[in-house]
C-alpha positions in Angstrom: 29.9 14.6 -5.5 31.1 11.9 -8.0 29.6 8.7 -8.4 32.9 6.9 -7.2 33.4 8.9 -4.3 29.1 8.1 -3.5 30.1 4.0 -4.0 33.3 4.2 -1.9 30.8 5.9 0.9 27.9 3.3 0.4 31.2 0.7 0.2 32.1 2.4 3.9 28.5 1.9 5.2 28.2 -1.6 3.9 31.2 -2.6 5.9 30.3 -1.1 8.8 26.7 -2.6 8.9 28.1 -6.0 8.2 30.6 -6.5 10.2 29.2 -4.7 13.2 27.6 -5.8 16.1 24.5 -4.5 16.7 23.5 -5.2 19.8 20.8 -7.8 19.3 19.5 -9.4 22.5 18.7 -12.7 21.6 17.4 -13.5 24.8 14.8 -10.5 24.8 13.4 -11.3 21.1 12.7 -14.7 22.2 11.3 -13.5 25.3 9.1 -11.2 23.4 8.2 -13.8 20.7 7.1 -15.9 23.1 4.4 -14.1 24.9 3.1 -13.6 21.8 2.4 -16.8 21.2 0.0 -17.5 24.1 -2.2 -14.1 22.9 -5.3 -15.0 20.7 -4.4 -14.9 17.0 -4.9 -11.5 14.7 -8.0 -12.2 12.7 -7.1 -12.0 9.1 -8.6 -9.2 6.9 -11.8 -10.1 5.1 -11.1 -11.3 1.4 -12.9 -9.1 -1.0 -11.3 -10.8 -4.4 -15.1 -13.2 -4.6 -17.2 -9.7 -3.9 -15.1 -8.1 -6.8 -15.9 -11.0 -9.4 -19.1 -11.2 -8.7 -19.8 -8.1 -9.3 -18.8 -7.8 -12.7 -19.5 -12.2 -13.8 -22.8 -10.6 -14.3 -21.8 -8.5 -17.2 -21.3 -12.0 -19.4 -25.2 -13.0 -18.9 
């Protein structure tokens, strides 16, 4: 297949995703987001980039 008849299909697709509706319940995302807001926070992943440079801030000594 030739690349104009690829960019008039990706042109096609474009369209189609733009202009669209998609079905988005508004109501149910904010539902959703909303009971996740009274859960107890995700605890954040341990930062390692201190254990890393002190590892090798000995090699100056």
């Amino acid at each position: 297949m030739g690349r104009g008849r690829q960019k008039a299909k990706d042109a096609k697709i474009a369209r189609q995703l733009k202009y669209t509706n998609h079905g988005g319940d508004l109501r149910e995302l904010e539902r959703e987001l909303t009971s996740r807001e009274g859960n107890a926070p995700v605890p954040a992943a341990p930062d390692d980039s201190d254990d890393y440079y002190d590892r090798w801030a000995d090699d100056e000594d």
